[in-house]
VEXLOPA-715508 format. One record per residue (C-alpha): x, y, z. Coordinates in steps of 0.5 Angstrom, whole numbers, m for minus. Example, Ala and Ser with C-alpha at 12.3 -4.5 7.8 and 13.67 -1.06 7.14 Angstrom:
<vexlos>
VEXLO      u      v      w
VEXLO     25     m9     16
VEXLO     27     m2     14
</vexlos>
This chain:
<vexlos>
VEXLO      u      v      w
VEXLO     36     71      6
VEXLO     41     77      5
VEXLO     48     76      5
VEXLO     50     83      6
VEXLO     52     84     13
VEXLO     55     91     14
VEXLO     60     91     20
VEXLO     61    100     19
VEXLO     55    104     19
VEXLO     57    111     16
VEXLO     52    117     15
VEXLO     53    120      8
VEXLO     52    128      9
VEXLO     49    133      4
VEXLO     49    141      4
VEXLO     44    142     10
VEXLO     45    139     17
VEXLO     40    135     21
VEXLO     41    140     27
VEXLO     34    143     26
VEXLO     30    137     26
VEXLO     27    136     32
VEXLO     26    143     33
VEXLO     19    146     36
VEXLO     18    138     39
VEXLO     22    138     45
VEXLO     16    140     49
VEXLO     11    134     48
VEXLO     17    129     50
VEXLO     18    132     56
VEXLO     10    133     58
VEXLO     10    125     56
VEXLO     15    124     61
VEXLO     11    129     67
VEXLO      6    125     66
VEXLO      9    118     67
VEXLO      7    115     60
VEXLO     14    111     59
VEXLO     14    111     51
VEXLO     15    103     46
VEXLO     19    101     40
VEXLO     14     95     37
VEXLO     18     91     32
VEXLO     14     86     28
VEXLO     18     80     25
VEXLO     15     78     19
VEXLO     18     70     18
VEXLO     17     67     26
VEXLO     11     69     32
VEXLO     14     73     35
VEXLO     14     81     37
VEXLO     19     85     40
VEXLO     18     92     45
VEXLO     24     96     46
VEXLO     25    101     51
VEXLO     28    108     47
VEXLO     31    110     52
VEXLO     35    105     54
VEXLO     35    101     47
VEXLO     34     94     50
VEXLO     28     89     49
VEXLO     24     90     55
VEXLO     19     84     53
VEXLO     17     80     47
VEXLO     10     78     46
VEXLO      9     71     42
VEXLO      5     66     40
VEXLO      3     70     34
VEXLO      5     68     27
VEXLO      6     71     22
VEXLO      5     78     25
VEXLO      4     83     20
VEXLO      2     90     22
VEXLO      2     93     29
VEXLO     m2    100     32
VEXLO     m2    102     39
VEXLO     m9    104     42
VEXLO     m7    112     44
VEXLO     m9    111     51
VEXLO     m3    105     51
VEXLO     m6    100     54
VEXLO     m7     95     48
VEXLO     m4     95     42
VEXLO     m7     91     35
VEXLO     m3     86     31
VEXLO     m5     83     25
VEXLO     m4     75     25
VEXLO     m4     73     18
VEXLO     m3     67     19
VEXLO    m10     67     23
VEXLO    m14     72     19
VEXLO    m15     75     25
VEXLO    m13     82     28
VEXLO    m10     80     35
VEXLO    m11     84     40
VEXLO     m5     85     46
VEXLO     m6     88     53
VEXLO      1     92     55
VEXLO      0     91     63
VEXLO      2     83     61
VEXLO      3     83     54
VEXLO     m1     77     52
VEXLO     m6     76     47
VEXLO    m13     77     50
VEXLO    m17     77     44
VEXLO    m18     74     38
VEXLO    m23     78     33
VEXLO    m24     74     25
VEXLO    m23     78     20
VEXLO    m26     78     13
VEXLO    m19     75      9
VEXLO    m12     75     10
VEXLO     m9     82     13
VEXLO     m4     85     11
VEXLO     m2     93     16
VEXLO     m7     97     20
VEXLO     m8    103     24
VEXLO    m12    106     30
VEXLO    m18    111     29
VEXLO    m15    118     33
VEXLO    m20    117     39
VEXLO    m19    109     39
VEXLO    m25    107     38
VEXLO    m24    103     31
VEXLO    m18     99     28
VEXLO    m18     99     20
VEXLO    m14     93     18
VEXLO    m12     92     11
VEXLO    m15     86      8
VEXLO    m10     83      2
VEXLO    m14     78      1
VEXLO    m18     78     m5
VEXLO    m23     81     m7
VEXLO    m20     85     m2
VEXLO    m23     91      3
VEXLO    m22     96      9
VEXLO    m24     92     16
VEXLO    m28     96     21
VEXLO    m26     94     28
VEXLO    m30     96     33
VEXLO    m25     96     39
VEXLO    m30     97     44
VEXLO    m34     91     43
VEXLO    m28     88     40
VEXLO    m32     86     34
VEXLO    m31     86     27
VEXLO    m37     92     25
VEXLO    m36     93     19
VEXLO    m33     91     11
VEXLO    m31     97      7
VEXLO    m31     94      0
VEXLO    m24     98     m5
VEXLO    m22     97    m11
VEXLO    m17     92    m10
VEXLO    m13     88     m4
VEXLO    m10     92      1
VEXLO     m3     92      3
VEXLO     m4     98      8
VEXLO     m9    101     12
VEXLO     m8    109     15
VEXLO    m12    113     18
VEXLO    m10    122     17
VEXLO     m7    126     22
VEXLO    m13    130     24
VEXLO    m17    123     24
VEXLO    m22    125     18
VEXLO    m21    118     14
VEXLO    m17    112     13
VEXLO    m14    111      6
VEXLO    m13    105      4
VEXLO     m6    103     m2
VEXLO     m7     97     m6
VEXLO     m1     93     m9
VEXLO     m5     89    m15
VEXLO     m9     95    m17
VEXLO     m5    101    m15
VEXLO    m11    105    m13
VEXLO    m11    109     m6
VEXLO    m17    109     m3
VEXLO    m20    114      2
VEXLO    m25    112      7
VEXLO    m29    117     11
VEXLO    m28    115     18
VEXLO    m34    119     21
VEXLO    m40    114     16
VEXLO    m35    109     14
VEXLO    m37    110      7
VEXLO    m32    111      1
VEXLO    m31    119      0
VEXLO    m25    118     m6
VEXLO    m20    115    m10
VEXLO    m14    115    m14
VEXLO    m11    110    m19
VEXLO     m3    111    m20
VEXLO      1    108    m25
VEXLO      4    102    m20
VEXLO      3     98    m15
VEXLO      2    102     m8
VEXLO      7    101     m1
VEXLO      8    105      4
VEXLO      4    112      4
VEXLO      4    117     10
VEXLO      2    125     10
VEXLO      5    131     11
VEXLO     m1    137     14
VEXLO     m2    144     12
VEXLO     m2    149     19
VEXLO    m10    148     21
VEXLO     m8    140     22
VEXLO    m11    138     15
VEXLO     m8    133     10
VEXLO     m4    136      5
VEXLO      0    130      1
VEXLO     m1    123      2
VEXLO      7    120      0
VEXLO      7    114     m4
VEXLO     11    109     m5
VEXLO     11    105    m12
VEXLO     13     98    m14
VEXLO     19     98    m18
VEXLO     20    105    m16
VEXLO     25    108    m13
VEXLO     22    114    m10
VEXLO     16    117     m8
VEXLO     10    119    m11
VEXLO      6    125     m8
VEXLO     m2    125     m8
VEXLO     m5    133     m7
VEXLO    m11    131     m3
VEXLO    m14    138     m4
VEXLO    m14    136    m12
VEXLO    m14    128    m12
VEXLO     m9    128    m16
VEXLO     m2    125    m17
VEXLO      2    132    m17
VEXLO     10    130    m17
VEXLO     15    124    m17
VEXLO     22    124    m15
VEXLO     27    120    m15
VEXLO     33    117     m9
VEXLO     39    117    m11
VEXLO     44    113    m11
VEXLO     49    113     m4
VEXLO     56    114     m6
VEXLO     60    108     m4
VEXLO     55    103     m3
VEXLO     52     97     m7
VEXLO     46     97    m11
VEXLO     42     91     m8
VEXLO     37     87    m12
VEXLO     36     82     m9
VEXLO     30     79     m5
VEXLO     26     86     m7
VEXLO     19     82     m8
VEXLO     18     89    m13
VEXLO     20     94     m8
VEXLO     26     99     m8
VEXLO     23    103     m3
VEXLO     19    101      2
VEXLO     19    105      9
VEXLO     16    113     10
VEXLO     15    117     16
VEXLO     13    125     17
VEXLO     16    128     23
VEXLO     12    131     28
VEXLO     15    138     26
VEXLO     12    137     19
VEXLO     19    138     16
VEXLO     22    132     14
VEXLO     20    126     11
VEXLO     24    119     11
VEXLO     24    114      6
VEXLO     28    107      7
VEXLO     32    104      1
VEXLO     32     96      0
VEXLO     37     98     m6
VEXLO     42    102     m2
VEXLO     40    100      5
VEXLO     39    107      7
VEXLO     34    112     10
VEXLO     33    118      6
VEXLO     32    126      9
VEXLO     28    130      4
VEXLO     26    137      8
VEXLO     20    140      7
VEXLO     15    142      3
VEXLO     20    142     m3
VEXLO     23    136     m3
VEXLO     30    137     m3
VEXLO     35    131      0
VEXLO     39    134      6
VEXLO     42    127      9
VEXLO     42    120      8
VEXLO     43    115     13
VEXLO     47    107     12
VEXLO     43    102     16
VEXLO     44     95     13
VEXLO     41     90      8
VEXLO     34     91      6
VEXLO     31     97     11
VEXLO     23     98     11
VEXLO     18    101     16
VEXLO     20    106     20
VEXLO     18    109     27
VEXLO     18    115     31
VEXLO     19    116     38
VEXLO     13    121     39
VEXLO     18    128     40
VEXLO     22    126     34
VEXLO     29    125     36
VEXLO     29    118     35
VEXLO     27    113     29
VEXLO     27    105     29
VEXLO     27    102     22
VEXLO     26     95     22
VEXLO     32     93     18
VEXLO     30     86     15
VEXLO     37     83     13
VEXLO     41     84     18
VEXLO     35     82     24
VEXLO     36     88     28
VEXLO     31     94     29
VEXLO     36    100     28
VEXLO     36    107     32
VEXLO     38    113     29
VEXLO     38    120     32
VEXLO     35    125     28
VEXLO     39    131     31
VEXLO     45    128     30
VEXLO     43    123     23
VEXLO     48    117     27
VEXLO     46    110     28
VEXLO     46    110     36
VEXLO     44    103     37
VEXLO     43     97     33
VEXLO     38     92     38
VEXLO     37     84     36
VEXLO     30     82     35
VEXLO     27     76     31
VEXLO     26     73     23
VEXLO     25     79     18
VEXLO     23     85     22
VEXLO     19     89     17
VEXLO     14     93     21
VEXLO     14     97     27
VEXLO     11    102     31
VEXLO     11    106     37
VEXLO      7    107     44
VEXLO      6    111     49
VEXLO      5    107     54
VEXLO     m1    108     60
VEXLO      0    113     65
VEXLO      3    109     72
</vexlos>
């Protein structure tokens, strides 16, 4: 599908290094492993039926859960023992135990889904549903049935919940309207229309857990947008730059340069995947300032971290790899083989032994 193949990784460094990037998290990795709750790396493949699960710590596919075609969006129950992946081809969202990785259930979905994230308490699976007239999808992930069809303005490609819990928010790519769920009713508290379509979003918090901005990127925008979700409003767009050396890629881009945002758990950087550049972009924050940037390969997108926020996977569609960067040192340390265009990924903390 892409014909570049990069056989060098290099890391273009800027004025700030990377060596503060994990500070302050160490301590839940070391909580996690105290209490034995082995951590995996989920790798959706977009073009086949299949799904790889990587150990971070060793690198390597410890198991593949297969028979689900077309598998879109992935999210991890929080007390590990499932995961949910939504089957475009079914119209379903696919339900995974993790002690067998087979697929133990099958829940109908109003239309064809598109991405999907679990409630905080893990009650509730929103999923993303791209088909038209589009809505968020409420799973009761208790009773393992489809509870409830939150109409929004436009199909969805991408559903979240906030990092406190409060509300799910919902980006359309047709119309270009984010849409804010609150999760206690289930009912729509707001939205906001920006100029273009919306792709990935993620959320950075103020000190007491609230939301502070939801980051958005656009189609046909190479960069991101930022949404104050105290105002509702769109407050600010930059720009990635161009990585000296490298190629600008313009193919197979299906409308988006830039497609691939992840906050680490410290709250101080946020990633941004490049399919022009093939890179991972680092902007410090509040203030949005680039301090690194990572080669990965052709046409990076999703990015997933480890849960003490030293590692992160990004699913590198191009090159048919799940690529590991340490963001301590801003160096790709493992590229590991998985299936057909992988795209979506996501991490889980595994039940405790």
């Amino acid at each position: 599908m892409h014909a570049r193949r990069l056989s060098v990784v290099s890391a273009v460094r800027f004025a700030l290094g990377a060596s503060a990037v994990v500070a302050g998290v160490v301590v839940l990795s070391s909580v996690l492993v105290a209490q034995g709750r082995a951590v995996r790396i989920i790798q959706t493949n977009a073009a086949g039926d299949n799904s790889h699960v990587i150990d971070p710590v060793t690198n390597k596919v410890v198991a593949t859960i297969e028979g689900i075609e077309v598998p879109h969006g992935i999210s991890a129950a929080p007390d590990g023992t499932r995961v949910y992946i939504t089957n475009e081809s079914m119209h379903t969202l696919d339900v995974v135990d993790t002690k067998t990785w087979k697929v133990i259930r099958q829940i109908h979905l109003s239309g064809r889904p598109n991405n999907l994230m679990v409630s905080k308490d893990g009650k509730k699976v929103y999923v993303g549903i791209a088909q038209a007239p589009g809505a968020v999808d409420v799973i009761d992930a208790v009773a393992m049935t489809n509870a409830k069809s939150v109409k929004v303005e436009g199909s969805v490609h991408n559903a979240y919940v906030t990092p406190d819990g409060k509300y799910a928010v919902s980006g359309s790519v047709q119309t270009g309207v984010i849409s804010v769920i609150d999760t206690k009713t289930d009912t729509l508290a707001w939205s906001v229309k920006l100029s273009a379509g919306i792709r990935p979003m993620t959320f950075d918090t103020h000190k007491d857990g609230s939301t502070r901005y939801i980051y958005a990127q656009l189609t046909n925008y190479h960069g991101v947008a930022v949404v104050d979700f105290a105002t509702q409003k769109e407050v600010k767009r930059f720009e990635m730059p161009p990585v000296p050396g490298e190629h600008k890629e313009l193919e197979g881009l299906q409308g988006a340069p830039a497609h691939g945002l992840a906050v680490t758990p410290d709250q101080k950087y946020l990633l941004a995947t490049s399919k022009w550049y093939g890179a991972m972009y680092v902007f410090s924050l509040p203030d949005h300032k680039l301090v690194n940037t990572v080669v990965l390969g052709s046409h990076p997108e999703w990015i997933a971290l480890t849960p003490d926020g030293a590692k992160a996977y990004v699913g590198v569609a191009g090159e048919d790899q799940t690529v590991a960067v340490d963001l301590k040192t801003m160096q790709v340390i493992a590229r590991v083989p998985v299936g057909a265009v992988p795209k979506r990924v996501g991490t889980l903390v595994m039940a405790s032994r």
